[in-house]
C-alpha positions as a Markdown table, in Angstrom:
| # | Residue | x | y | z |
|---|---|---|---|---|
| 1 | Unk | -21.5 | 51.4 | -20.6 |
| 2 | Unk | -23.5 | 54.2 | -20.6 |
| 3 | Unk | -22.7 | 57.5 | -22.1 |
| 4 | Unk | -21.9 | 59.5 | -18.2 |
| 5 | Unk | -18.8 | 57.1 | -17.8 |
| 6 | Unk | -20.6 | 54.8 | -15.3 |
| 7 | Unk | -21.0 | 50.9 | -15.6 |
| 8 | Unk | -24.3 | 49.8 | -15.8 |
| 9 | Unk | -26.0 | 46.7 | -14.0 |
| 10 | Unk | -25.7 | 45.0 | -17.2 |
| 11 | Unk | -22.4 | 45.8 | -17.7 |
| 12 | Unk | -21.1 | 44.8 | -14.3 |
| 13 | Unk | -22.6 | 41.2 | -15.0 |
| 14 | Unk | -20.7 | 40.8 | -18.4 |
| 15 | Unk | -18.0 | 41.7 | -16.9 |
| 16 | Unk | -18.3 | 39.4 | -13.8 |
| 17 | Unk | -18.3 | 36.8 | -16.6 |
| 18 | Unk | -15.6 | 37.5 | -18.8 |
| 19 | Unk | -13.6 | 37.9 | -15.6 |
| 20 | Unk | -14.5 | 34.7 | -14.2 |
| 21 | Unk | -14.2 | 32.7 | -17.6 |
| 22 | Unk | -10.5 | 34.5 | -17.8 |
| 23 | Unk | -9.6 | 33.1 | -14.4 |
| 24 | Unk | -11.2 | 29.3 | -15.1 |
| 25 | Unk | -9.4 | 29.2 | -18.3 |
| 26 | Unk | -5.9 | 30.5 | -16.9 |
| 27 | Unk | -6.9 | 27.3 | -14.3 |
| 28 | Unk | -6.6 | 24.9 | -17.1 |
| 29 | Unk | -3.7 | 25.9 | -18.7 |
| 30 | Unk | -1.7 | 25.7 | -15.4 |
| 31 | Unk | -2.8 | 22.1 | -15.1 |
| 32 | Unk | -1.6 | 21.6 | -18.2 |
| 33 | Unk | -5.1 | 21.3 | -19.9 |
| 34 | Unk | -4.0 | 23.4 | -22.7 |
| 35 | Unk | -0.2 | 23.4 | -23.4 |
| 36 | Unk | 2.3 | 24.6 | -22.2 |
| 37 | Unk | 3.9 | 22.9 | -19.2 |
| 38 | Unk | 6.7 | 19.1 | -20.0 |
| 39 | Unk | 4.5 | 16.8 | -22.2 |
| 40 | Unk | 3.8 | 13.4 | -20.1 |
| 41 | Unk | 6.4 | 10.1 | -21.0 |
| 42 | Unk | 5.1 | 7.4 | -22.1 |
| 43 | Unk | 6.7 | 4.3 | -20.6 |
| 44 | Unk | 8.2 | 1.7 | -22.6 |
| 45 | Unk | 6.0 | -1.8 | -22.5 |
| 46 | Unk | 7.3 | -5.3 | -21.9 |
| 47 | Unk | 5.4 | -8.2 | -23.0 |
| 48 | Unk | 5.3 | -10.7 | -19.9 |
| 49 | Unk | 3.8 | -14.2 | -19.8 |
| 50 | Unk | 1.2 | -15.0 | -18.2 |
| 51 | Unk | 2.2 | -18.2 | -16.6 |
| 52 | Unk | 5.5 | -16.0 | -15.3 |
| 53 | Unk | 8.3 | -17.7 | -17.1 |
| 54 | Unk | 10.9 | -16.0 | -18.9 |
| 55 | Unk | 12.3 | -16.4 | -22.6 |
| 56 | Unk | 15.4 | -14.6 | -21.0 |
| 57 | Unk | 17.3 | -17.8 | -19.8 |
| 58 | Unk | 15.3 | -20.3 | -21.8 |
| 59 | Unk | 16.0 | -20.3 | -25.4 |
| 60 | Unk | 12.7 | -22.6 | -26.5 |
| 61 | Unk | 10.6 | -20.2 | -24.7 |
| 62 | Unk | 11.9 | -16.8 | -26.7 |
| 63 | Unk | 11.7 | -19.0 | -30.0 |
| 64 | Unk | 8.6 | -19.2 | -28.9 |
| 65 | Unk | 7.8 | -15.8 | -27.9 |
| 66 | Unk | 9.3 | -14.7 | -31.4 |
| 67 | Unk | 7.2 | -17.1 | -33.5 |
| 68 | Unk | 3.7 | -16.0 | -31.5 |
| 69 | Unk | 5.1 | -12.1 | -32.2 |
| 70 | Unk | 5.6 | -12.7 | -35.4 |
| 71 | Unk | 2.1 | -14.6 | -36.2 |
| 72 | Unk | 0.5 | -11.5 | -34.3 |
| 73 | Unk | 2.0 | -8.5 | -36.2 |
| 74 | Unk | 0.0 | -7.3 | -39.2 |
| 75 | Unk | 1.9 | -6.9 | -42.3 |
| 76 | Unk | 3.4 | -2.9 | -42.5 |
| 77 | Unk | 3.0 | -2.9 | -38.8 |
| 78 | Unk | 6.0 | -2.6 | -36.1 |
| 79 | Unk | 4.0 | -3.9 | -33.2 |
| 80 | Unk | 2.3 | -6.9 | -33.1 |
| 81 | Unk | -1.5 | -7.1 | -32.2 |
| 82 | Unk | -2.4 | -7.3 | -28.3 |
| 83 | Unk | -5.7 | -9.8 | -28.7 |
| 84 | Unk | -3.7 | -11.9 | -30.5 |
| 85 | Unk | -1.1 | -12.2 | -28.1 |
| 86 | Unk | -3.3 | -12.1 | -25.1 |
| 87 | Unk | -4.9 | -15.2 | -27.0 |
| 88 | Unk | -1.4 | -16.8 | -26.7 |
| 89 | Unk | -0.5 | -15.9 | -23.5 |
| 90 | Unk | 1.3 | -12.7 | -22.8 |
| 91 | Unk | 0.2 | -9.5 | -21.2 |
| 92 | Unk | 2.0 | -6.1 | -22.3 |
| 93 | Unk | 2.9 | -3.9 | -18.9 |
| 94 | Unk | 5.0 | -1.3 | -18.4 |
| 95 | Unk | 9.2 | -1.7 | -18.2 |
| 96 | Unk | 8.8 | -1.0 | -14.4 |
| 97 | Unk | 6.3 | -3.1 | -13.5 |
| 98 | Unk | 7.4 | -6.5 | -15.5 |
| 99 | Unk | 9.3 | -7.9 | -12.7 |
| 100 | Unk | 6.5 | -7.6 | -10.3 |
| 101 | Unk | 4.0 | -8.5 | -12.7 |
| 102 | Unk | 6.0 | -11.8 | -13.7 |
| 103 | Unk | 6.1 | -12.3 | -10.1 |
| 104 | Unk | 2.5 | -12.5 | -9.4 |
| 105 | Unk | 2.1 | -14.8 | -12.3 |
| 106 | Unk | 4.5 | -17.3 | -11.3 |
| 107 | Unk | 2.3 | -17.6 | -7.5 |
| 108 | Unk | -0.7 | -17.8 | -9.7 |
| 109 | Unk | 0.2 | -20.3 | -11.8 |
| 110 | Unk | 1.8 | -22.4 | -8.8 |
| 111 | Unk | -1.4 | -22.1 | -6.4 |
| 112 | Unk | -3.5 | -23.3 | -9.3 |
| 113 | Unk | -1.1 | -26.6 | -10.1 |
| 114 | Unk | -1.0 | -27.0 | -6.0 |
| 115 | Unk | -4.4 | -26.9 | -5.5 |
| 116 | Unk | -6.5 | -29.9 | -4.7 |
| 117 | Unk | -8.8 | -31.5 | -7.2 |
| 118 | Unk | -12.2 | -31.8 | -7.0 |
């Protein structure tokens, strides 16, 4: 400012910006960019395999499931490592979506062994 009381051309820019920086950054923290606001839930995964068969009726196939969790769990670690149980045959999805997701496995897996060979 200058020394009559008056704002300056200068002035009236700076204060454009701090104005509009003020305004962007309230933006943010109503979309919850910087707190504030409920935290996001994390759903709960379900490993499903990926032929669609489920260890839930069929005892061999959760002793199964076991033994492959088992060999893919590092030692000092709660959950067991998702290459390695990718590499023997199970996807991890969400809670809600294992039904489904089971589902489209099964059709997979019966359109393959219906299909004609070549």
């Amino acid at each position: 400012m200058c020394g009559n009381g008056y704002v300056n051309g200068g002035d009236k820019v700076r204060i454009l910006i701090v104005a509009a920086l003020g305004a962007l950054l309230s933006g943010c923290l109503s979309l919850g960019g910087g707190g504030g606001g409920s935290p996001q839930r994390v759903e709960q995964g379900v490993w499903v395999r990926s032929d669609g068969q489920s260890g839930r009726d069929n005892p061999s196939l959760a002793m199964i499931f076991d033994s492959d969790k088992a060999a893919c769990t590092p030692a000092g670690s709660a959950e067991p490592d998702r290459a390695c149980m990718a590499s023997r045959g199970y996807v991890l999805v969400p809670a809600s979506q294992a039904a489904a997701k089971a589902a489209e496995f099964r059709a997979a897996t019966a359109a393959r062994n219906s299909a004609p060979v070549q």
